[in-house]
HTML snippet that shows the backbone in 3Dmol.js (N, CA, C, O; Angstrom):
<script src="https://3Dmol.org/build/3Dmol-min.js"></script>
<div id="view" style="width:600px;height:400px;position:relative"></div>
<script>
const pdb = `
ATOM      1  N   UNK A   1     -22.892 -21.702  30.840  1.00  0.00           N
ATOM      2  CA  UNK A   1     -24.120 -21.210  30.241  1.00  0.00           C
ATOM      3  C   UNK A   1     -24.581 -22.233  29.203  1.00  0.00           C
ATOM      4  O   UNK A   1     -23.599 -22.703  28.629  1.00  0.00           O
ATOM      5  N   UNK A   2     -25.579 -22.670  28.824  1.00  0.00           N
ATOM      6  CA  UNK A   2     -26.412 -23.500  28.143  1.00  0.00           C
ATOM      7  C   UNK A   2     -26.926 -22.764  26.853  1.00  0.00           C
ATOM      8  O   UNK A   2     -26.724 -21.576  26.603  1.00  0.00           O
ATOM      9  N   UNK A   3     -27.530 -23.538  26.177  1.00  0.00           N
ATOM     10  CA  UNK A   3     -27.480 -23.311  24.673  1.00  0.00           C
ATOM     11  C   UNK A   3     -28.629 -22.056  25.064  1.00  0.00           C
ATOM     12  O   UNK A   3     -28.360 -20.875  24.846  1.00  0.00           O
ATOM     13  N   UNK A   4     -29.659 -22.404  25.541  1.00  0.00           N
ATOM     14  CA  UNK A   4     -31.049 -21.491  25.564  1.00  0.00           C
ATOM     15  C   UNK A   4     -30.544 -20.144  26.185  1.00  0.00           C
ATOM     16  O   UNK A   4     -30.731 -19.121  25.526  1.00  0.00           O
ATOM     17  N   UNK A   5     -29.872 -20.054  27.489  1.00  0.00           N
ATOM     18  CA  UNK A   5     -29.325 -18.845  27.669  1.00  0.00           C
ATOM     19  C   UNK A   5     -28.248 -18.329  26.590  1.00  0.00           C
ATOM     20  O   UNK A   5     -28.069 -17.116  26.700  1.00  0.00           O
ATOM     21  N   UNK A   6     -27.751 -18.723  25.930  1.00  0.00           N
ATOM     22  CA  UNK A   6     -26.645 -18.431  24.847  1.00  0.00           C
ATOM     23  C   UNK A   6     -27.906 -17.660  23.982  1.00  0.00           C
ATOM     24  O   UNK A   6     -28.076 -16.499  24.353  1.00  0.00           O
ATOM     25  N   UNK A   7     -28.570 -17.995  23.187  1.00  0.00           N
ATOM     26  CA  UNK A   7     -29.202 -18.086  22.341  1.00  0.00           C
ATOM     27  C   UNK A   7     -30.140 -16.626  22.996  1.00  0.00           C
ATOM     28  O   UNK A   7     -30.325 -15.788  22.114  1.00  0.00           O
ATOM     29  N   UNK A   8     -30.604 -16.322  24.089  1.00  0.00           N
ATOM     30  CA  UNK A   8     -31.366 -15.378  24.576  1.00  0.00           C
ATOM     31  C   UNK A   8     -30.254 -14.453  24.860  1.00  0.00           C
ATOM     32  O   UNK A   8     -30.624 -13.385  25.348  1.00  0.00           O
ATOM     33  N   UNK A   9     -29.162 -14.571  24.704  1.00  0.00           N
ATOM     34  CA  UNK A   9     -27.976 -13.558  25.275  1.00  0.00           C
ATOM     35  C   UNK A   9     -27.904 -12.893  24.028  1.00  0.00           C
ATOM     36  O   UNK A   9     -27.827 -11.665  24.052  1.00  0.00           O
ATOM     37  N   UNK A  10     -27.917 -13.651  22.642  1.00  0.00           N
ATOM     38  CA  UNK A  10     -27.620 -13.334  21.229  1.00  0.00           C
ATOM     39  C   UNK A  10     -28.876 -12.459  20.833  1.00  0.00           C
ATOM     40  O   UNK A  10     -28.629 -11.503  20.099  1.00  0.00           O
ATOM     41  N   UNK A  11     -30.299 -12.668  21.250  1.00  0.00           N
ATOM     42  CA  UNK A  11     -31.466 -11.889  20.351  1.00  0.00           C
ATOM     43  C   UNK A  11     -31.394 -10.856  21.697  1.00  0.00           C
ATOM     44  O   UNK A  11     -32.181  -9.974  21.354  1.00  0.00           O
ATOM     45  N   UNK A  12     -30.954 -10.528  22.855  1.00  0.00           N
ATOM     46  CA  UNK A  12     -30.841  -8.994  23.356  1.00  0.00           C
ATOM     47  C   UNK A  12     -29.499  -8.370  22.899  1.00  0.00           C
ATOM     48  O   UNK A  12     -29.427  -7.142  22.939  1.00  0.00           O
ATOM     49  N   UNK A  13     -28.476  -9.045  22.488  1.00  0.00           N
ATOM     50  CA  UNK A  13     -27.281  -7.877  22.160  1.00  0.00           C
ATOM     51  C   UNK A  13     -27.420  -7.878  20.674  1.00  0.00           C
ATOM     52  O   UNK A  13     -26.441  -7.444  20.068  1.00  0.00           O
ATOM     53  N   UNK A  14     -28.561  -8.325  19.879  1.00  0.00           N
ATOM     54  CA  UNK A  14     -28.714  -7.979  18.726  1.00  0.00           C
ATOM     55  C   UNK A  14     -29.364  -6.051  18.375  1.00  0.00           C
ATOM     56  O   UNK A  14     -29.341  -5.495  17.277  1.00  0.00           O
ATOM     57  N   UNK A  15     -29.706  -5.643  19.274  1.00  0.00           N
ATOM     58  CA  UNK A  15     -30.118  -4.205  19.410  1.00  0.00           C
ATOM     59  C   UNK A  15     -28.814  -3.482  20.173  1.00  0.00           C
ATOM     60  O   UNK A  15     -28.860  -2.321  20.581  1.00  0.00           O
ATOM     61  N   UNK A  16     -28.104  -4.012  20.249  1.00  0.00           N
ATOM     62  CA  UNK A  16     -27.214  -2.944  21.388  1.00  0.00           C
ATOM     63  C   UNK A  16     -26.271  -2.730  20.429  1.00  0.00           C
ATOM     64  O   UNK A  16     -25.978  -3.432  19.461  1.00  0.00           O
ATOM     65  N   UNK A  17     -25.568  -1.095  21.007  1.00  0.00           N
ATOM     66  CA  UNK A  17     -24.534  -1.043  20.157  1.00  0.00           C
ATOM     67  C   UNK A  17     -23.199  -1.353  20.981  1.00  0.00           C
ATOM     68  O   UNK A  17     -23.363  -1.961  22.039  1.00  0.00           O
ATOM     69  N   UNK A  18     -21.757  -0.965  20.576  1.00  0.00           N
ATOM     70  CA  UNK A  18     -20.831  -1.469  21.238  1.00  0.00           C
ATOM     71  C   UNK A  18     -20.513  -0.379  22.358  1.00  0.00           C
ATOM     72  O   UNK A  18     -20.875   0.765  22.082  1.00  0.00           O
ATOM     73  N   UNK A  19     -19.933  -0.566  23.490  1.00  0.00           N
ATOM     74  CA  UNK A  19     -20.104   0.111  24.585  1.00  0.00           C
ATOM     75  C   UNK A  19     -18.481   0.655  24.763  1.00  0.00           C
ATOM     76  O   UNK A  19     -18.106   1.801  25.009  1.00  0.00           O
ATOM     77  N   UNK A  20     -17.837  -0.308  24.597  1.00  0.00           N
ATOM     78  CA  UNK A  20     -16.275   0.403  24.518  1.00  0.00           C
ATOM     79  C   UNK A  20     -15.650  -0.282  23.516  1.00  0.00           C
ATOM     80  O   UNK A  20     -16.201  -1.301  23.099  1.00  0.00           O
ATOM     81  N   UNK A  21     -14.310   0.170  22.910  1.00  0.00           N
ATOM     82  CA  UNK A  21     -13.888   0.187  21.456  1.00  0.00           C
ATOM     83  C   UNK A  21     -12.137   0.217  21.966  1.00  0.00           C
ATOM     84  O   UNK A  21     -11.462   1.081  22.527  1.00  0.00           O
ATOM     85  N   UNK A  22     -11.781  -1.376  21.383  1.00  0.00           N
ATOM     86  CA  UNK A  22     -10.561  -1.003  21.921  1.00  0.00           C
ATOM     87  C   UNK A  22      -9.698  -0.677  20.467  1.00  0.00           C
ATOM     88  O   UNK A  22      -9.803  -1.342  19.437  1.00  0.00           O
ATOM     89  N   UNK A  23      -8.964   0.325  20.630  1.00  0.00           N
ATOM     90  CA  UNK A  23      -8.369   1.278  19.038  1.00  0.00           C
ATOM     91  C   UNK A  23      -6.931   0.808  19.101  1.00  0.00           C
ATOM     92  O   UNK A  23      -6.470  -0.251  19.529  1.00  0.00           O
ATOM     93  N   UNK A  24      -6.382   1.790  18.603  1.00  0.00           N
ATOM     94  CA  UNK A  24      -4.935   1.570  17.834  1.00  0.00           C
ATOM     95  C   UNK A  24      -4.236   1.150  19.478  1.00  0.00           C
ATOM     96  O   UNK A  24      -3.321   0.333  19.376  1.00  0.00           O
ATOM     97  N   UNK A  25      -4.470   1.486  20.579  1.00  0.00           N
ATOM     98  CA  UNK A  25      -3.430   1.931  21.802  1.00  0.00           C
ATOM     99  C   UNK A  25      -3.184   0.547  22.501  1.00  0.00           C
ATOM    100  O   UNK A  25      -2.227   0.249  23.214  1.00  0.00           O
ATOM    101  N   UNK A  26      -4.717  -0.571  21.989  1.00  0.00           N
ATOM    102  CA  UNK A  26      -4.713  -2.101  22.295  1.00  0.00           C
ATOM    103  C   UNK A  26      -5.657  -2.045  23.430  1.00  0.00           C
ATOM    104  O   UNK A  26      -6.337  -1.072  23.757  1.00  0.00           O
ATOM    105  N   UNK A  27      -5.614  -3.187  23.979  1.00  0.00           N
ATOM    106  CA  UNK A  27      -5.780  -3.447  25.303  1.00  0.00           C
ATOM    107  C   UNK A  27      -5.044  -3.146  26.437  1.00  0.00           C
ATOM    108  O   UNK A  27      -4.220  -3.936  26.899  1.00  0.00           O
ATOM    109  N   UNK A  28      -5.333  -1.823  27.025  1.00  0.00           N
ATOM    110  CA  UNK A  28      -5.031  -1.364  28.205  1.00  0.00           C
ATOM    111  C   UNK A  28      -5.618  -1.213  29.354  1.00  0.00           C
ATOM    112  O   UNK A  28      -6.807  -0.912  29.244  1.00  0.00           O
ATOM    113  N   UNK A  29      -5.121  -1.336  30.707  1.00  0.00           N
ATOM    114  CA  UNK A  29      -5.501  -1.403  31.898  1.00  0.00           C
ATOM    115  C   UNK A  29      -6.934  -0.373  32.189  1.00  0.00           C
ATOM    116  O   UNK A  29      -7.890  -0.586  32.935  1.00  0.00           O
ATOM    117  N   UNK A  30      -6.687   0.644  31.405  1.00  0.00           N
ATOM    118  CA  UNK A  30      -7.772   1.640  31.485  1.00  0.00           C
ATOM    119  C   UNK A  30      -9.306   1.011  30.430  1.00  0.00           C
ATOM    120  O   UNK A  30     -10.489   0.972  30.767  1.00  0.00           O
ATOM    121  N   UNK A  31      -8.734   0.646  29.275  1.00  0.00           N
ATOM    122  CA  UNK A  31      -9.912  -0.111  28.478  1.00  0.00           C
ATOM    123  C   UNK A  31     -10.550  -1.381  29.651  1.00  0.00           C
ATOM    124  O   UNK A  31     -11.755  -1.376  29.903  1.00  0.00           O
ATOM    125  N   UNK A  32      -9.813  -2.208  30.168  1.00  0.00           N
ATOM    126  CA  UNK A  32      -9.900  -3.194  30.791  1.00  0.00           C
ATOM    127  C   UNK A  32     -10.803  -2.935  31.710  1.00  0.00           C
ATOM    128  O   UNK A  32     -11.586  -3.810  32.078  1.00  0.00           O
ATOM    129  N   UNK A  33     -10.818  -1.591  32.250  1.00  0.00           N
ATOM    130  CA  UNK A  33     -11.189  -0.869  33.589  1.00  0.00           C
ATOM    131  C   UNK A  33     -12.728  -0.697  33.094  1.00  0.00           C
ATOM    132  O   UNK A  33     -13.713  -1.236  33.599  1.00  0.00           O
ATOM    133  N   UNK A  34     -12.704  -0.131  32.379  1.00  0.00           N
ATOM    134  CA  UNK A  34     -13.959   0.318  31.578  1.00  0.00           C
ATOM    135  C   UNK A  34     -14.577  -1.051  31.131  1.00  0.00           C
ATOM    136  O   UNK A  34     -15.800  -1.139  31.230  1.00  0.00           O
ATOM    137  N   UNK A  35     -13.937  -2.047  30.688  1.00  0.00           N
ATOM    138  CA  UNK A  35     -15.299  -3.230  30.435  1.00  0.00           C
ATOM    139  C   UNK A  35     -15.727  -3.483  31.858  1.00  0.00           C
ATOM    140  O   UNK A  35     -16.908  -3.766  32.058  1.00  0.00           O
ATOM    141  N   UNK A  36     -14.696  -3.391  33.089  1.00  0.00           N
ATOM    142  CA  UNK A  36     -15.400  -4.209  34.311  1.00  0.00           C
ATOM    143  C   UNK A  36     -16.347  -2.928  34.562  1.00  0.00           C
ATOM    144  O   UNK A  36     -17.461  -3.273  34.168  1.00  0.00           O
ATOM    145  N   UNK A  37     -16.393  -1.830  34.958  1.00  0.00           N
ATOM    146  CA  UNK A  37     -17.475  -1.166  34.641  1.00  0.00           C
ATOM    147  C   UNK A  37     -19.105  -1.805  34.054  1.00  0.00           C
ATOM    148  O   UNK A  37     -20.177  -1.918  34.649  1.00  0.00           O
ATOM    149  N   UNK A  38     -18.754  -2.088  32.836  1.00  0.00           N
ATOM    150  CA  UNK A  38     -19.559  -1.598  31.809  1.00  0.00           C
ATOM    151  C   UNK A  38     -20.445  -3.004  32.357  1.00  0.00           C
ATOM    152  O   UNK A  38     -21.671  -3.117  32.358  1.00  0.00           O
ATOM    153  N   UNK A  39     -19.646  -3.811  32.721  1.00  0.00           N
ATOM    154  CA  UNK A  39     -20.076  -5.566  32.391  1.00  0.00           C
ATOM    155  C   UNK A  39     -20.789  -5.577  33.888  1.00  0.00           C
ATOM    156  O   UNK A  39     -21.733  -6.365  33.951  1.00  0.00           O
ATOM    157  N   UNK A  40     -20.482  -4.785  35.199  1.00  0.00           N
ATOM    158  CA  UNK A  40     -21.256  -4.176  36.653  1.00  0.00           C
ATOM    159  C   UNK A  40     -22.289  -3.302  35.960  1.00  0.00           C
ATOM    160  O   UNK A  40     -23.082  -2.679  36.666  1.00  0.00           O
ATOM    161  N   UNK A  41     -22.307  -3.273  35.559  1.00  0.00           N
ATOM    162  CA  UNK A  41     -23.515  -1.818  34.996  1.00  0.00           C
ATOM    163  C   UNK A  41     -24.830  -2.917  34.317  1.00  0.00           C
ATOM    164  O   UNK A  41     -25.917  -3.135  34.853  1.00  0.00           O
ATOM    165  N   UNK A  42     -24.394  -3.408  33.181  1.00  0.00           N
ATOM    166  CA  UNK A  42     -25.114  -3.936  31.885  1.00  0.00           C
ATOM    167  C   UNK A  42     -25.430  -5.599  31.876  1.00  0.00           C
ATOM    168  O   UNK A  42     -26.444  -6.111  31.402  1.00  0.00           O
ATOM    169  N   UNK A  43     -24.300  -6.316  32.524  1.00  0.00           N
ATOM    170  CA  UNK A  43     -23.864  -7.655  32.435  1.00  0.00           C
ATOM    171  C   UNK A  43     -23.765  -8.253  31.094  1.00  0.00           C
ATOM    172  O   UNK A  43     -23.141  -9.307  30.978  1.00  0.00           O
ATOM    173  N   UNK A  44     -24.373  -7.635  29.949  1.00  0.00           N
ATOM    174  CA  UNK A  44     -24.396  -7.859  28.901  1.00  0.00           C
ATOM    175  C   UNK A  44     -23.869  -6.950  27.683  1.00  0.00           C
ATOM    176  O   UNK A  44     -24.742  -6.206  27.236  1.00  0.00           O
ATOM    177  N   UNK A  45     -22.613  -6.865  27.059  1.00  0.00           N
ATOM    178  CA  UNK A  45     -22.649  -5.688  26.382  1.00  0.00           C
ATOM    179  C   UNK A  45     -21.612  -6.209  25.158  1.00  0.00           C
ATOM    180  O   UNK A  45     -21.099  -7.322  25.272  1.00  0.00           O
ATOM    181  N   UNK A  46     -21.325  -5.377  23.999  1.00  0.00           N
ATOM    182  CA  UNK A  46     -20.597  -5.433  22.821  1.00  0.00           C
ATOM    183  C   UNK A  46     -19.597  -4.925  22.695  1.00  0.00           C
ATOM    184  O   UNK A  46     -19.610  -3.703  22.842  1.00  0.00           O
ATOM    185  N   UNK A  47     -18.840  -5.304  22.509  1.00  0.00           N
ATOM    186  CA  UNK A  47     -17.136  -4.711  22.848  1.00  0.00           C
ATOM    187  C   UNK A  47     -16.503  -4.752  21.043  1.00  0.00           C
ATOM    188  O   UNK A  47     -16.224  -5.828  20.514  1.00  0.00           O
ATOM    189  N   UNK A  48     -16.356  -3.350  20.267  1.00  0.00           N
ATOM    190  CA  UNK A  48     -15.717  -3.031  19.200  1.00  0.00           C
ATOM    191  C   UNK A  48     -13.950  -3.692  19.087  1.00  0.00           C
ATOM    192  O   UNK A  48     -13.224  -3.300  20.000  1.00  0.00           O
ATOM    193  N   UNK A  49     -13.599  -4.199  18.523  1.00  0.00           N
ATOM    194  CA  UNK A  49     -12.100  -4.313  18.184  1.00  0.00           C
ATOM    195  C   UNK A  49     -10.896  -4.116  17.449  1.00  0.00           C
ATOM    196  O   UNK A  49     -10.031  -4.918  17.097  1.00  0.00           O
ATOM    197  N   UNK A  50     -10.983  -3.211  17.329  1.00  0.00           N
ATOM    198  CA  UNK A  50     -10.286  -2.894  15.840  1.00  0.00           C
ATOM    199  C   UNK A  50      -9.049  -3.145  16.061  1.00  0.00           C
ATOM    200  O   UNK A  50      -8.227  -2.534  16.744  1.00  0.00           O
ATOM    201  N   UNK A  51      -8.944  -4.240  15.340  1.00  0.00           N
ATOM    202  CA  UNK A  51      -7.039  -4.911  15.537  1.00  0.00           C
ATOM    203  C   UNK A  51      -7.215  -6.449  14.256  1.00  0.00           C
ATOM    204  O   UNK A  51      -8.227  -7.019  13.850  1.00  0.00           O
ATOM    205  N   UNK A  52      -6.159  -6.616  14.040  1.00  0.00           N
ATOM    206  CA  UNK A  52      -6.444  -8.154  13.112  1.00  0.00           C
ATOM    207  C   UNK A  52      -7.173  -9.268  13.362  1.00  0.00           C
ATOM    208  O   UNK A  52      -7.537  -9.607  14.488  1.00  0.00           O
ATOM    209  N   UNK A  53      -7.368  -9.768  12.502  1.00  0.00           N
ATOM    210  CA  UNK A  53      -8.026 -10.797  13.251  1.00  0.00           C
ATOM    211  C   UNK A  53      -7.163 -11.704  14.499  1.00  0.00           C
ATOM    212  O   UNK A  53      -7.274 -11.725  15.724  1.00  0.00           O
ATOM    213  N   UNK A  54      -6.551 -12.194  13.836  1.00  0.00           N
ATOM    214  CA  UNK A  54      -5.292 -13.390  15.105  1.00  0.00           C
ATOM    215  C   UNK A  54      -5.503 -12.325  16.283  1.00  0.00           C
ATOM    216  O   UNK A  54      -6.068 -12.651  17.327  1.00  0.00           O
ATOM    217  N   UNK A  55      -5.046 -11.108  16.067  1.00  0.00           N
ATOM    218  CA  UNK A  55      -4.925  -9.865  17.351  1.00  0.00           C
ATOM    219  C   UNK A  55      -6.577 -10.093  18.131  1.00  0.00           C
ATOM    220  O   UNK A  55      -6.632 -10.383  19.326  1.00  0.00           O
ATOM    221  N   UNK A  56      -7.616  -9.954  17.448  1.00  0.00           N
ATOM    222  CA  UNK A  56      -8.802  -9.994  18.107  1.00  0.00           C
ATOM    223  C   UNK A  56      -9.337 -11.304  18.648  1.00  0.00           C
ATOM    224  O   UNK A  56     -10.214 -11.336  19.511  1.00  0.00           O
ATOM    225  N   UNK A  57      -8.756 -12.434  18.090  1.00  0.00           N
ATOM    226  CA  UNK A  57      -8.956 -13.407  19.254  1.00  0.00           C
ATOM    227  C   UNK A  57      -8.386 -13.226  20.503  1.00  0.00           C
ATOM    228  O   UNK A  57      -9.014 -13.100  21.555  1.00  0.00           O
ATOM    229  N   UNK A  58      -7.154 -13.215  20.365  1.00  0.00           N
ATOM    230  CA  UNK A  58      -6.129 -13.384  21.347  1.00  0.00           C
ATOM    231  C   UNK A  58      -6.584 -11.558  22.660  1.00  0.00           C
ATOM    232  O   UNK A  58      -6.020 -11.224  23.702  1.00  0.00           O
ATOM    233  N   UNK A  59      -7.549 -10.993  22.044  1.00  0.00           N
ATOM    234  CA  UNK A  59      -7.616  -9.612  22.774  1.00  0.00           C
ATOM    235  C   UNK A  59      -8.894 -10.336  23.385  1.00  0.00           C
ATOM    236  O   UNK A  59      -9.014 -10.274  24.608  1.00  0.00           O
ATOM    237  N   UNK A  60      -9.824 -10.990  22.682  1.00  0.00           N
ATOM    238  CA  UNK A  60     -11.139 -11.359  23.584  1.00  0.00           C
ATOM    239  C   UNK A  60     -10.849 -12.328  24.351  1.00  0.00           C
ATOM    240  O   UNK A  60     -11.500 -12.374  25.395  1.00  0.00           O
ATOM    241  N   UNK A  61      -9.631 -13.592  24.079  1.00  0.00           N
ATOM    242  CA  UNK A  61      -9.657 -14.431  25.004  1.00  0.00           C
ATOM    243  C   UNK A  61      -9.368 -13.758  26.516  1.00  0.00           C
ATOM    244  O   UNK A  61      -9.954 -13.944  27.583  1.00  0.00           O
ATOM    245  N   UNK A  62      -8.316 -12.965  26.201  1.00  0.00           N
ATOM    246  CA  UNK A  62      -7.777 -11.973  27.828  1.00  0.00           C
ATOM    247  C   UNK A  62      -8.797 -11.192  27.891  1.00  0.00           C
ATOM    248  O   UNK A  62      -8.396 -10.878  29.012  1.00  0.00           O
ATOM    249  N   UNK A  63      -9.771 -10.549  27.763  1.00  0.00           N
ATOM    250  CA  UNK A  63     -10.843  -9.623  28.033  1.00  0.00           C
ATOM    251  C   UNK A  63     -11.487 -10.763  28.887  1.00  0.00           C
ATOM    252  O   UNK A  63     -11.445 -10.622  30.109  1.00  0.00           O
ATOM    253  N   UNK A  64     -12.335 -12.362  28.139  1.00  0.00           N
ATOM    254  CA  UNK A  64     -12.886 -12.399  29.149  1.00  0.00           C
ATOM    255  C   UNK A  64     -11.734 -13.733  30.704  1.00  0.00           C
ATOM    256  O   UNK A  64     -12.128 -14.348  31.695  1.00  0.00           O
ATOM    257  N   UNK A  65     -10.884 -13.632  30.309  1.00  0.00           N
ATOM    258  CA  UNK A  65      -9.826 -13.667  31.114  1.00  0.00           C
ATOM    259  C   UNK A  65      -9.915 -12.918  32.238  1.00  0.00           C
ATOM    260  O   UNK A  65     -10.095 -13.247  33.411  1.00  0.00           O
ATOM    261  N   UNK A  66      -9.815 -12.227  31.896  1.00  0.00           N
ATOM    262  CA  UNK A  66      -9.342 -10.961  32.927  1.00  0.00           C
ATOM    263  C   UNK A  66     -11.088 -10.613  33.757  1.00  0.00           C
ATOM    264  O   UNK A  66     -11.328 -10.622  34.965  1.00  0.00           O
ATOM    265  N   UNK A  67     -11.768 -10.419  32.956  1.00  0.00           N
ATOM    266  CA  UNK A  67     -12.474 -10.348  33.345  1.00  0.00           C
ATOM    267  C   UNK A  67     -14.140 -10.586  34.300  1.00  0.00           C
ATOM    268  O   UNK A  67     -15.067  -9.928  34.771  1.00  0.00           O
ATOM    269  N   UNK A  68     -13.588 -12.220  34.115  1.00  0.00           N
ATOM    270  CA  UNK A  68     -14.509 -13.321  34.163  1.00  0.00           C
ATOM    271  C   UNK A  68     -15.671 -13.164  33.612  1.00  0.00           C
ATOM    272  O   UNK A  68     -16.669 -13.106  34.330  1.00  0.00           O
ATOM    273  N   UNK A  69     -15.762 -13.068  32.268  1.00  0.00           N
ATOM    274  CA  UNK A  69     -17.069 -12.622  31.477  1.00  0.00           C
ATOM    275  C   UNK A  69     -17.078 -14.069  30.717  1.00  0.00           C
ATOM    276  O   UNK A  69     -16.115 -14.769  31.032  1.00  0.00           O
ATOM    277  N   UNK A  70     -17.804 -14.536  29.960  1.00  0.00           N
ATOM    278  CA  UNK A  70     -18.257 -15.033  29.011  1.00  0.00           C
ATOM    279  C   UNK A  70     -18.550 -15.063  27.860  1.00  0.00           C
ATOM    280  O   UNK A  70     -19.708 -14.728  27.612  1.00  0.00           O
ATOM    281  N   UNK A  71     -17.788 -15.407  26.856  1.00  0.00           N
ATOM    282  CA  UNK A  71     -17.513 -14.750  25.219  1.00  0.00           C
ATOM    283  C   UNK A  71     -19.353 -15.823  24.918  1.00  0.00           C
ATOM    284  O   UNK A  71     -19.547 -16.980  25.293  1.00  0.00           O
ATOM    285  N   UNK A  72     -20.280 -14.999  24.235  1.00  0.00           N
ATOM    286  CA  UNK A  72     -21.726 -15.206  23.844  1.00  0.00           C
ATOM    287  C   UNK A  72     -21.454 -15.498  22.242  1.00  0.00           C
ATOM    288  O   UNK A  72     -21.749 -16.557  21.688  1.00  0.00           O
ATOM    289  N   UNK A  73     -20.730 -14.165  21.490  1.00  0.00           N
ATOM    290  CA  UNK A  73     -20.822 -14.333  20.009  1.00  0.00           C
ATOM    291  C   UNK A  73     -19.822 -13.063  19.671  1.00  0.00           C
ATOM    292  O   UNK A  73     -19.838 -11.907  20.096  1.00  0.00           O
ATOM    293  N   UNK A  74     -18.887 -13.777  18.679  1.00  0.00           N
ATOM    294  CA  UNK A  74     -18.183 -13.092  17.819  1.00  0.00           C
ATOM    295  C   UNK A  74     -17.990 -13.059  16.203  1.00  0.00           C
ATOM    296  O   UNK A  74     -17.416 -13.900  15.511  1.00  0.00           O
ATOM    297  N   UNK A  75     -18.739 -11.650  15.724  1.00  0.00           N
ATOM    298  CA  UNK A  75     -18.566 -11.588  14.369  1.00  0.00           C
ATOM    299  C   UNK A  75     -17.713 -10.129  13.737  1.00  0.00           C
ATOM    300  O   UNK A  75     -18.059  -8.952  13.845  1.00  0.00           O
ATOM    301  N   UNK A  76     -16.578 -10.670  13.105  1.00  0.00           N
ATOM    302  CA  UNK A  76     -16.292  -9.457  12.411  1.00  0.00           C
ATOM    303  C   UNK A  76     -15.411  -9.105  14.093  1.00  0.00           C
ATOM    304  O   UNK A  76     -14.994  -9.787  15.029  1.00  0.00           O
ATOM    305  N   UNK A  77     -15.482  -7.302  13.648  1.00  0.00           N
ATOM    306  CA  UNK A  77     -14.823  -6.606  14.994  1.00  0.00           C
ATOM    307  C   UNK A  77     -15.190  -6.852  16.064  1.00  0.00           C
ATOM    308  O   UNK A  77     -14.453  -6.609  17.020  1.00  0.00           O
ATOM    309  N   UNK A  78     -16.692  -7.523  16.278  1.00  0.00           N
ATOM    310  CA  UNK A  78     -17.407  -7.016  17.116  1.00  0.00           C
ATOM    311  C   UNK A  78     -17.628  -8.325  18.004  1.00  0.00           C
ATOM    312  O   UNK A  78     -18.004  -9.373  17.478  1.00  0.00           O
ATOM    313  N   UNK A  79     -17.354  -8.210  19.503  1.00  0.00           N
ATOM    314  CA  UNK A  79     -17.714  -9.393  20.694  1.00  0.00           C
ATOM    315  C   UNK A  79     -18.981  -8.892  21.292  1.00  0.00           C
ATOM    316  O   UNK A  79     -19.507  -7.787  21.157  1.00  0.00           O
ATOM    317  N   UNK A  80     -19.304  -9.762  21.870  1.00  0.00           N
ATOM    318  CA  UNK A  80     -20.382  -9.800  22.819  1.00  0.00           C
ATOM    319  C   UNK A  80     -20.250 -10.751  23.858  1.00  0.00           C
ATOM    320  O   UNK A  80     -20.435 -11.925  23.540  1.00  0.00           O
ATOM    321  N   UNK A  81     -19.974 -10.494  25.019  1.00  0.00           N
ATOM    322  CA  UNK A  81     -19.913 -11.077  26.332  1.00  0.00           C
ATOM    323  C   UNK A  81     -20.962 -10.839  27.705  1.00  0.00           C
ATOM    324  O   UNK A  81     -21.722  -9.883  27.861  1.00  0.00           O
ATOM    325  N   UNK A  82     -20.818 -11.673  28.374  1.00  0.00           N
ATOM    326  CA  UNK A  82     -21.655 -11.505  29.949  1.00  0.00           C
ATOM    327  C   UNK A  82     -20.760 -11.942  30.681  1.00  0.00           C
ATOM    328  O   UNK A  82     -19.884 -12.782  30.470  1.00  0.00           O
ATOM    329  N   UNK A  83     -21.089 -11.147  31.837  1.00  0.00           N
ATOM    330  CA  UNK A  83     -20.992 -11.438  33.578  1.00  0.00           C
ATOM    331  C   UNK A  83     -22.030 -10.994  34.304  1.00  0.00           C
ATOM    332  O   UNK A  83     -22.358  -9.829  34.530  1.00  0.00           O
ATOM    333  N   UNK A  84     -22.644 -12.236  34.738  1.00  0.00           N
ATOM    334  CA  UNK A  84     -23.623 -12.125  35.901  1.00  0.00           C
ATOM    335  C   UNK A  84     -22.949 -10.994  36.828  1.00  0.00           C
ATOM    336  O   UNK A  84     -21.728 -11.062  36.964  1.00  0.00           O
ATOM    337  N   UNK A  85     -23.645  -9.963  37.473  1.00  0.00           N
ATOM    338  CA  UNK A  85     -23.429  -9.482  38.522  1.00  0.00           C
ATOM    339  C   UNK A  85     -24.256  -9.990  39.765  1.00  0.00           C
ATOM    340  O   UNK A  85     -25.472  -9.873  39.910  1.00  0.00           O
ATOM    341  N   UNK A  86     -23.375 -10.567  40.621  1.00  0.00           N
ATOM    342  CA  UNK A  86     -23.863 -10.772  41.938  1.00  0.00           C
ATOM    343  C   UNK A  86     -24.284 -10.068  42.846  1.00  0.00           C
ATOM    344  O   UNK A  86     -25.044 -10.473  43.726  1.00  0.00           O
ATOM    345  N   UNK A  87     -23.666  -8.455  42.709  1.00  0.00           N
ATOM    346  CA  UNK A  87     -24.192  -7.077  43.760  1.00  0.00           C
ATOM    347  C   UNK A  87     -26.062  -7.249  43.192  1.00  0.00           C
ATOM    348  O   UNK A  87     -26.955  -7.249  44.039  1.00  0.00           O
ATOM    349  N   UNK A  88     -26.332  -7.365  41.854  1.00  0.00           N
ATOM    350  CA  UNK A  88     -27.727  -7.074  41.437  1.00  0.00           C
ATOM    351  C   UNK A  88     -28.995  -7.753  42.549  1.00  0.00           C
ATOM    352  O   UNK A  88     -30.189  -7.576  42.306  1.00  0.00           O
TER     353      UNK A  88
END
`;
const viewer = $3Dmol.createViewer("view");
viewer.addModel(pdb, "pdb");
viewer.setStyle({}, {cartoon: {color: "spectrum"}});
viewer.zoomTo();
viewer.render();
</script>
């Protein structure tokens, strides 16, 4: 992705709120389940983190790992990633 799509990815997930919230239980197969969902649904969405910091890198690098998404912008708890959907 290129700076201009980066940059247009950042002023639409500036209105959105976070879509799933991974809590005390971590990153689990079922949270995991729910971003590929969310990321087929939206392609664009905000993912809450509540864990340390060191913990919340290391949770977004495997999110978009796992997920083949694209980390857009991270501040604080809060990520924002894409995956093109190809079904669209």
């Amino acid at each position: 992705m290129n700076v201009i799509e980066r940059k247009k990815c950042k002023a639409q997930a500036h209105t959105l709120k976070p879509v799933v919230i991974v809590g005390q239980a971590g990153l689990t197969e079922a949270v995991l389940a729910e971003i590929d969902i969310a990321l087929d649904t939206h392609e664009l969405i905000k993912i809450k983190i509540r864990a340390e910091r060191e913990d919340r890198v290391s949770i977004s690098a495997k999110i978009c790992q796992t997920t083949g998404a694209e980390l857009i912008q991270s501040i604080g708890q809060i990520i924002v990633i894409h995956r093109i959907n190809l079904k669209k």
